[in-house]
C-alpha positions as CSV (number, residue, x, y, z in Angstrom):
1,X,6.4,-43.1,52.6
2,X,4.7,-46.1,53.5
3,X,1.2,-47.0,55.2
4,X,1.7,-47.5,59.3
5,X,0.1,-50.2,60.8
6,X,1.1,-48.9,64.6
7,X,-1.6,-49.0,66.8
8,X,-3.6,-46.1,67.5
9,X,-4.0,-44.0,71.2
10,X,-7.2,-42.7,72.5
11,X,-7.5,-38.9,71.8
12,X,-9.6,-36.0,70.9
13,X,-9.3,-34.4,68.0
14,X,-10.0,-30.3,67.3
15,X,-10.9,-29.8,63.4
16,X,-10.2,-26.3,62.4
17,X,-12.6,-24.8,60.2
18,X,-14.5,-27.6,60.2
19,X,-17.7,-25.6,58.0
20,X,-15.2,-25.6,54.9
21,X,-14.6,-28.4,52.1
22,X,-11.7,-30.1,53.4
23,X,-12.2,-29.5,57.5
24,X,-15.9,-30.6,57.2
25,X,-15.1,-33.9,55.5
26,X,-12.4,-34.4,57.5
27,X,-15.0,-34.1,60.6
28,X,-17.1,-36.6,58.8
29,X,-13.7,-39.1,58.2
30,X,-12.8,-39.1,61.5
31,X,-16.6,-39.4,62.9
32,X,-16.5,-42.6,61.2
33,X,-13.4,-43.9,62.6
34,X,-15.0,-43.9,66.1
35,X,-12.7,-40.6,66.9
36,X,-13.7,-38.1,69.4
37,X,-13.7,-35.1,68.0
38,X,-14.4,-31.3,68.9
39,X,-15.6,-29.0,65.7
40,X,-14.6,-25.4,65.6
41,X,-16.7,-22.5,63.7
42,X,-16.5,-18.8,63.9
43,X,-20.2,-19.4,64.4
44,X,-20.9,-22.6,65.8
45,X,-24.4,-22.4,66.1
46,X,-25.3,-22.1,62.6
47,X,-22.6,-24.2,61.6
48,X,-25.0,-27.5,61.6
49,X,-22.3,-29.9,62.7
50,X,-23.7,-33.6,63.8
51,X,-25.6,-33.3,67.0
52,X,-23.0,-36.4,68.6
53,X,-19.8,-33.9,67.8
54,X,-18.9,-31.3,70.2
55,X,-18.8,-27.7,69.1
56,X,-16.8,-24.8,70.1
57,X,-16.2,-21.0,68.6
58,X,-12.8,-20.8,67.3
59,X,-11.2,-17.8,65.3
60,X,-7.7,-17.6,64.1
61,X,-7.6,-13.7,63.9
62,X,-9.3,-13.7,67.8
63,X,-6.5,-15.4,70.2
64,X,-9.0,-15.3,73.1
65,X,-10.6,-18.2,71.8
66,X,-8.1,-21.2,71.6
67,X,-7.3,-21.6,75.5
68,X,-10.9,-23.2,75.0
69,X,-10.9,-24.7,72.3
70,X,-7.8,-26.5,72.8
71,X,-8.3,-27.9,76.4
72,X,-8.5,-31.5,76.5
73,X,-7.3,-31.6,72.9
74,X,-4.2,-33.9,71.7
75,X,-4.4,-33.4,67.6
76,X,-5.4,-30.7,65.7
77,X,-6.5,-30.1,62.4
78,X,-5.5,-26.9,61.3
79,X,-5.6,-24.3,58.0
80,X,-3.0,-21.5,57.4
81,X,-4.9,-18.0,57.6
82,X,-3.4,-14.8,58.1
83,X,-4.5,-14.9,61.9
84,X,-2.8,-15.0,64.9
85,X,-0.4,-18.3,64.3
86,X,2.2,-17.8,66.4
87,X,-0.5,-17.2,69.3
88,X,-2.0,-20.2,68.3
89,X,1.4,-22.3,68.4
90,X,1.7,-20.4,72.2
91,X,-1.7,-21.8,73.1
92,X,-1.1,-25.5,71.8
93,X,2.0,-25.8,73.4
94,X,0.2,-24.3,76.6
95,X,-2.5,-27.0,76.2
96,X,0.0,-30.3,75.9
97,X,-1.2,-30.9,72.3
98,X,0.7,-34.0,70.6
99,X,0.7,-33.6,67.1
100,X,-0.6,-30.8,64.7
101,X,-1.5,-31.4,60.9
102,X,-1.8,-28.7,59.0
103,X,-3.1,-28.1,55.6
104,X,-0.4,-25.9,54.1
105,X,0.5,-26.0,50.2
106,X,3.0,-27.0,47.7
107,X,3.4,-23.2,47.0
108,X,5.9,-23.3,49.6
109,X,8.1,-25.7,47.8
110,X,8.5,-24.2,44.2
111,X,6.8,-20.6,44.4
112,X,8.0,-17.2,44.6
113,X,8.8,-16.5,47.8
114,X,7.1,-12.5,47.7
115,X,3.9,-14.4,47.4
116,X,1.9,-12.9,50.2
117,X,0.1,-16.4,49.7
118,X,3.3,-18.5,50.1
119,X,4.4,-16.5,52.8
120,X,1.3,-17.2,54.5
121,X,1.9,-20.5,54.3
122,X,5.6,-20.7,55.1
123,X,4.9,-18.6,58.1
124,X,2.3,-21.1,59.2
125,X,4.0,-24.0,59.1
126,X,7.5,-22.0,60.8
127,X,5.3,-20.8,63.4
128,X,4.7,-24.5,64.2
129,X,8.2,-26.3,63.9
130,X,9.6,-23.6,66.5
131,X,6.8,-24.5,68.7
132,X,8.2,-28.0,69.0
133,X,5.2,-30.0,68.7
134,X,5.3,-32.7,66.5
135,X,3.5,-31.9,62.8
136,X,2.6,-32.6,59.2
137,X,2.1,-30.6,56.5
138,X,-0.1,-31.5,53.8
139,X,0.8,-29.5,51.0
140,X,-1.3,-30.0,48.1
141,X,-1.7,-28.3,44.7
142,X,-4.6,-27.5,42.8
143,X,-7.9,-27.8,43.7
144,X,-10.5,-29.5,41.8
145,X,-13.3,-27.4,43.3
146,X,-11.2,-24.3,41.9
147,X,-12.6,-24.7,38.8
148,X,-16.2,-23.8,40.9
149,X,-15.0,-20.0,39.6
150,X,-15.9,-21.3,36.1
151,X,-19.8,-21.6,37.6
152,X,-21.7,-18.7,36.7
153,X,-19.9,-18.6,33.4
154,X,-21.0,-21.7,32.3
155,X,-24.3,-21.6,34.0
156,X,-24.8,-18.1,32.2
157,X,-23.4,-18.6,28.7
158,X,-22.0,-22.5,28.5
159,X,-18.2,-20.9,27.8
160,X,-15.5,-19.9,30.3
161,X,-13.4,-16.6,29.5
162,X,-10.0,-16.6,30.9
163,X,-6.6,-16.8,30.2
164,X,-3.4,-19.4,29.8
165,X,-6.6,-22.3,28.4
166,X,-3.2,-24.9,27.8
167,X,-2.0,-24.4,31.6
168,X,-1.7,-27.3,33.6
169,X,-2.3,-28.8,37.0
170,X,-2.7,-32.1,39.1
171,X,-6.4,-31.0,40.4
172,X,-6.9,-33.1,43.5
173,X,-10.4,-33.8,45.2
174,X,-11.2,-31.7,48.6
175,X,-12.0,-35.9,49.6
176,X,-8.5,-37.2,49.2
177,X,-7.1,-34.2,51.1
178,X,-9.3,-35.3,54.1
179,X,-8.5,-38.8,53.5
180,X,-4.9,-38.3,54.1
181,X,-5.9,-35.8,56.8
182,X,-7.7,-38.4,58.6
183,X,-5.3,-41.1,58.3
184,X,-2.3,-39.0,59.6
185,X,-4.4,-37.6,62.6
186,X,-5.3,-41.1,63.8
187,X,-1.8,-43.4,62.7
188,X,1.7,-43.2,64.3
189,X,4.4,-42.1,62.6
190,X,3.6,-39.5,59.9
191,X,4.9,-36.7,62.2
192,X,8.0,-34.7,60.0
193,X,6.3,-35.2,57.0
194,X,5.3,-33.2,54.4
195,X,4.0,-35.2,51.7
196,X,2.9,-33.2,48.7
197,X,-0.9,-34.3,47.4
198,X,-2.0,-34.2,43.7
199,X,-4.6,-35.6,41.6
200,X,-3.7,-38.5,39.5
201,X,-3.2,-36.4,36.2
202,X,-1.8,-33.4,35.1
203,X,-4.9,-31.2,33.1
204,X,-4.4,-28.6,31.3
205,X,-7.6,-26.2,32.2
206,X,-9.4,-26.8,28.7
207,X,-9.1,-30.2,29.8
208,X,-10.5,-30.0,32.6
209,X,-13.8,-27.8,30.8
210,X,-13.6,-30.7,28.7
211,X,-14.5,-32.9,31.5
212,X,-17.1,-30.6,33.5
213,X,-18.5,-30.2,29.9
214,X,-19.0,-34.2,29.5
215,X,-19.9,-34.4,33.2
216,X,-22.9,-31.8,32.4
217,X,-23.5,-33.2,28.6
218,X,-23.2,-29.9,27.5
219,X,-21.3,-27.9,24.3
220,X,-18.5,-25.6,26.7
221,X,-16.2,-23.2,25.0
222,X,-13.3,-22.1,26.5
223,X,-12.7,-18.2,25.1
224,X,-9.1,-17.3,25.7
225,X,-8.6,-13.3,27.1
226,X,-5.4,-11.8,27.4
227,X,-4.4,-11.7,30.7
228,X,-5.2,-8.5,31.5
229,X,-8.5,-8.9,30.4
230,X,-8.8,-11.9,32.7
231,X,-7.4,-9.6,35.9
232,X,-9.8,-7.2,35.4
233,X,-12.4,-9.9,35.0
234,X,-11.5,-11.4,38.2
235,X,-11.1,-8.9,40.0
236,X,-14.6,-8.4,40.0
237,X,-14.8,-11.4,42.2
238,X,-11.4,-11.6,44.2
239,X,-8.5,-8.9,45.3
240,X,-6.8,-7.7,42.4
241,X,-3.6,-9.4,44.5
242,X,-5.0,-12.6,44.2
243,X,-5.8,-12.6,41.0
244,X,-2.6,-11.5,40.2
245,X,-0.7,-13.9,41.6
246,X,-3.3,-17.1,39.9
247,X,-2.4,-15.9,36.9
248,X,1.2,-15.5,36.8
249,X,0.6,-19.2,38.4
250,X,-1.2,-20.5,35.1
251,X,0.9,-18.7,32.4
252,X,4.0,-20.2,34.6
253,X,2.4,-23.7,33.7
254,X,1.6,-23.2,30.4
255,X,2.8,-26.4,28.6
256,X,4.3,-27.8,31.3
257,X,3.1,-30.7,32.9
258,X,2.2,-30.4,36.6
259,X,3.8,-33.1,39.0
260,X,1.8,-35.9,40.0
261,X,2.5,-37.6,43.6
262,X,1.6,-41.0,44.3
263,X,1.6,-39.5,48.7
264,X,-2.7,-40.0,48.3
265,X,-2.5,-43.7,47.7
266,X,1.1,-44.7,49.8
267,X,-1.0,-42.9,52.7
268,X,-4.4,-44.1,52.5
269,X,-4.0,-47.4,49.9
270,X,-6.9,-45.9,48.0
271,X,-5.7,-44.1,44.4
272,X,-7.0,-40.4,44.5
273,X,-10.1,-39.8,42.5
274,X,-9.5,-38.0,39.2
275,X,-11.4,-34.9,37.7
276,X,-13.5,-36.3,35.8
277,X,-15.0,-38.3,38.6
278,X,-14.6,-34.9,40.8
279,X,-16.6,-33.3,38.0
280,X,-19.5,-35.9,37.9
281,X,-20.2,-35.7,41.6
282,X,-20.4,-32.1,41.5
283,X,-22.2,-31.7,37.9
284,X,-25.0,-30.0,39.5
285,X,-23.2,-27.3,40.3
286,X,-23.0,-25.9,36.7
287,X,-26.2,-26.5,35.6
């Protein structure tokens, strides 16, 4: 996969959930390119997008509101939910758009397939192939911002309590997701791509407390619970489901180190940030 240098058309650009981590610096990328660029919000009046960016209401699980959100559109920026997808596809195709990048997961590549989460995905990005409009999915892996469900932990009693401490992952920052975003919305020839994303090291998660615990320049402990001690703990917080299916994800990585992609850096020509550096820009956070 190499960087394309082919020069770039005029078009406007709908970010999908442009409020969350990802969409909302993938706004700000693109703002900076010069891009003109529509923001969509459930709410978009108390979504405090920049006054120069235009904002529509946009809702994946309400199909009445993409004929206006997509008119005049070419590219979209777009998240897999369990909404009305194939509508969506219906609508794009309806509206001429060019190219659609959508921010999928590497799930969909090595996980179990009755994953309600990997099916969303899959479904996602199938509704989109067999809509014939040209794509890329960006399928990364862990999150660095996952570990933000450590917070109140740490903030409470400087330890986290969960299982699998020795599992690892490639955490990669919410940044370098919208960096590649960014550069595939706006440069030729990334459509029927699917490059997987990860960090630039595989962590196991007391590593990675390590590193929040350095970033903070406090003592963290990482107290191991059986797992289903840590279910019922998170379950507090998430649907059981959910939970479920994040842990049988860590114990299935325990000892095992996670893949590392060099896709960040062959796409953008800047080396993804690593977690410690994640974990120093959002220090404040668990203090």
């Amino acid at each position: 996969m190499s960087i394309k240098n082919q020069k770039k058309q005029s078009s406007k650009i709908l970010v999908v959930g442009a409020t969350g981590k990802v969409g909302r610096q993938v706004l700000k990328n693109l703002i900076d390119l010069g891009e003109t660029v529509r923001a969509s919000s459930r709410n978009p009046q108390t979504a405090n997008f920049p006054a120069a960016v235009e904002a529509v209401t946009f809702d994946l699980e309400r199909p009445q509101t993409f004929t206006s959100a997509l008119e005049g559109v070419n590219k979209v920026f777009l998240y897999a939910n369990n909404g009305a997808i194939q509508d969506f596809a219906n609508s794009a195709i309806l509206s001429s758009v060019e190219h659609i990048v959508l921010l999928s997961s590497s799930s969909v590549i090595s996980g179990d397939a009755n994953n309600f989460l990997v099916q969303r995905h899959l479904a996602a990005e199938q509704a989109i192939i067999e809509s014939g409009i040209p794509f890329t999915f960006l399928r990364p892996g862990a999150f660095s911002a996952n570990t933000l469900l450590w917070r109140h932990q740490i903030i409470q009693a400087n330890k986290v309590r969960f299982a699998y401490p020795l599992a690892e992952t490639a955490p990669i920052h919410e940044f370098d997701i919208a960096a590649v975003a960014a550069k595939v919305l706006t440069t030729p020839g990334y459509e029927g791509q699917s490059p997987l994303l990860t960090g630039p090291e595989s962590l196991t998660q007391h590593g990675q407390l390590e590193l929040i615990s350095d970033a903070i320049d406090k003592k963290l402990v990482f107290e191991e619970l059986e797992p289903d001690e840590a279910l019922a703990s998170m379950s507090k917080n998430m649907p059981p489901a959910y939970a479920n299916i994040l842990l049988k994800v860590m114990k299935d990585r325990v000892g095992i180190p996670a893949k590392i992609s060099s896709a960040v850096e062959e796409i953008t020509g800047i080396p993804p940030k690593n977690f410690s550096t994640w974990a120093q820009e959002n220090s404040m956070l668990f203090q």
